[in-house]
C-alpha positions as a Markdown table, in Angstrom:
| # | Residue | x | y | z |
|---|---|---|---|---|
| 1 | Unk | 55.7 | -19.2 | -12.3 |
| 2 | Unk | 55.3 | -22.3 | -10.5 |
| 3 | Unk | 54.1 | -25.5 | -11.8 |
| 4 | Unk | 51.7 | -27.6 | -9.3 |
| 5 | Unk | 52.0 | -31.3 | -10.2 |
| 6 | Unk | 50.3 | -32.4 | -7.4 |
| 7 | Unk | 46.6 | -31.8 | -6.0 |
| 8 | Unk | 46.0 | -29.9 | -3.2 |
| 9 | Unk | 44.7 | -31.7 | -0.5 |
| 10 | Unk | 41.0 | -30.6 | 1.1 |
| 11 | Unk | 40.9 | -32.6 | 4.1 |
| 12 | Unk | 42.8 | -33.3 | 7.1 |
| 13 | Unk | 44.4 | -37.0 | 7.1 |
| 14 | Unk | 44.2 | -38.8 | 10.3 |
| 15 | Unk | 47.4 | -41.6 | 10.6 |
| 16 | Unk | 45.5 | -44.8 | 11.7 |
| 17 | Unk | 45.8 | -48.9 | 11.0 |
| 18 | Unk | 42.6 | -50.1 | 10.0 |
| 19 | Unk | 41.9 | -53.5 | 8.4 |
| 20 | Unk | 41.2 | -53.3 | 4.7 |
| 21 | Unk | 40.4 | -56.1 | 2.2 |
| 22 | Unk | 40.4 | -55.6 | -1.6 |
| 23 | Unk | 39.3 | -58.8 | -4.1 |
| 24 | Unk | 39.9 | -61.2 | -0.8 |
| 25 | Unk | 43.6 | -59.6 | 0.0 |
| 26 | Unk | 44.2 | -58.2 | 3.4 |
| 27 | Unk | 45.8 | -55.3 | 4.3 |
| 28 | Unk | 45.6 | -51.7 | 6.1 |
| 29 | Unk | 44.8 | -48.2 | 5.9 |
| 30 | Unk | 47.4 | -46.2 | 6.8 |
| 31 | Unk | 45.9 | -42.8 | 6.7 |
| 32 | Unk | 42.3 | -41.6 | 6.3 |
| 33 | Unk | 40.8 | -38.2 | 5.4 |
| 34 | Unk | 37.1 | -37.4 | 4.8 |
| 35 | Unk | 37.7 | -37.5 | 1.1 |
| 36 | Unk | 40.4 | -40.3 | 0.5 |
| 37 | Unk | 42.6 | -43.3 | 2.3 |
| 38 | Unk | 46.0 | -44.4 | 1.6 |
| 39 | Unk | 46.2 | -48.4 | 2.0 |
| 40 | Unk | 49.0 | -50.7 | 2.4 |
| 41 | Unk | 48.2 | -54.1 | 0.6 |
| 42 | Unk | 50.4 | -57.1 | -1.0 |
| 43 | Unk | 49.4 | -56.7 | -4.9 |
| 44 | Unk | 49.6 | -53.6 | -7.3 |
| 45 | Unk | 46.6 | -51.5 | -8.5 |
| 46 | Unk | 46.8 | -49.4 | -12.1 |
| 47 | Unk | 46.4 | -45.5 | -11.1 |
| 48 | Unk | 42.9 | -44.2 | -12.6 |
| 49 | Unk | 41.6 | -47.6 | -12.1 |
| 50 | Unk | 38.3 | -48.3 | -9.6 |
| 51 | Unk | 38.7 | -50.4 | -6.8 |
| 52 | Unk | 36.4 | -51.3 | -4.1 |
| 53 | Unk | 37.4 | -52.5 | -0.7 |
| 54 | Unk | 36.0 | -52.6 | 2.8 |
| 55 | Unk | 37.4 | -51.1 | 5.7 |
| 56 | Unk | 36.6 | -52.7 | 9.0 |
| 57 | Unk | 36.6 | -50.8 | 12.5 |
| 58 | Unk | 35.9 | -51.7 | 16.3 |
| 59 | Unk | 33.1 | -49.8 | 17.8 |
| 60 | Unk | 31.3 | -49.7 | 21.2 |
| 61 | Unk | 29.0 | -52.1 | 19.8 |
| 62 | Unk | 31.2 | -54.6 | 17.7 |
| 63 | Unk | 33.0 | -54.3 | 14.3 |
| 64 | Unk | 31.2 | -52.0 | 11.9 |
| 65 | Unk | 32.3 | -52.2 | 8.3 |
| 66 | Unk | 32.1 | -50.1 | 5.5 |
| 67 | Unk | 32.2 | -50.7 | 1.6 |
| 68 | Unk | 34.1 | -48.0 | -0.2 |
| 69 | Unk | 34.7 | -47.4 | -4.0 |
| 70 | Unk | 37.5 | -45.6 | -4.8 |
| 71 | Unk | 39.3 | -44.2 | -8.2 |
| 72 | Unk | 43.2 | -44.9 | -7.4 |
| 73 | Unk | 45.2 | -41.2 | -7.7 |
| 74 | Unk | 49.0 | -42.6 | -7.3 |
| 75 | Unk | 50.5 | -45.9 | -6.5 |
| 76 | Unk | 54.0 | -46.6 | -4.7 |
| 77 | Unk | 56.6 | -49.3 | -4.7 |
| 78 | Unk | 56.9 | -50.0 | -0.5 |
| 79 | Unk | 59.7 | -52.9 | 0.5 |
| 80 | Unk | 57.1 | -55.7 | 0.6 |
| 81 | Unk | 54.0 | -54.5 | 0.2 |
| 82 | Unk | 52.3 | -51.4 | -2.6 |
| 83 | Unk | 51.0 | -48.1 | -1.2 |
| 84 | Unk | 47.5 | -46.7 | -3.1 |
| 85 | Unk | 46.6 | -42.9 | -2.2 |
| 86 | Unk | 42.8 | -43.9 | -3.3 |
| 87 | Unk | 39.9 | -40.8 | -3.8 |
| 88 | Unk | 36.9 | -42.1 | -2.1 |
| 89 | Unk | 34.0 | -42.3 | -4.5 |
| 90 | Unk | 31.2 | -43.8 | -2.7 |
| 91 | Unk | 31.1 | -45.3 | 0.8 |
| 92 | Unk | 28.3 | -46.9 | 2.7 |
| 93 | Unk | 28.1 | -49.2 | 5.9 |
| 94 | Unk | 27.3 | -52.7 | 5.0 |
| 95 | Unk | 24.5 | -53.8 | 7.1 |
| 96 | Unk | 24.3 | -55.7 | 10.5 |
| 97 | Unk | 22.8 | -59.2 | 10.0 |
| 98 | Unk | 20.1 | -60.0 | 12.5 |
| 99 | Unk | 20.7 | -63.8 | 13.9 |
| 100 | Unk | 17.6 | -65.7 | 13.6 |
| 101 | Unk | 15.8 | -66.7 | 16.7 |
């Protein structure tokens, strides 16, 4: 009998570099799935703790950014930065401010 240690994954994870910002520190997704990222930033994060960062893409119409809530699942050492496989707990896409005429 085998012993999973691991979760299964549900959802396909597409490779891409997107900005990401956690407590005013830059860094980048490096994969995304429907249900969780993996990001690339310069400061460690404690597994089962909540972190909330925004993710910023380019669209048609200008940069659209979202602000995501995530529990951290696993962390890694990288060479000069930390890797955080992050389950997304809540995501929504922070408004568009109007300029004032």
């Amino acid at each position: 009998m085998t012993n999973k240690t691991h979760q299964i994954r549900t959802a396909d994870r597409v490779k891409t570099e997107l900005p990401v910002t956690i407590n005013g520190v830059q860094g980048i997704t490096r994969d995304v799935s429907a249900s969780g990222v993996f990001l690339e930033v310069n400061s460690p994060q404690e597994p089962g703790s909540t972190i909330e960062f925004l993710v910023t893409l380019d669209s048609p119409t200008g940069q659209l950014t979202f602000s995501c809530e995530g529990e951290v699942v696993r962390t890694e050492e990288l060479e000069e930065k930390y890797g955080i496989a992050t389950k997304i707990l809540s995501m929504y896409l922070v408004p568009l401010l109007d300029e004032k005429k």
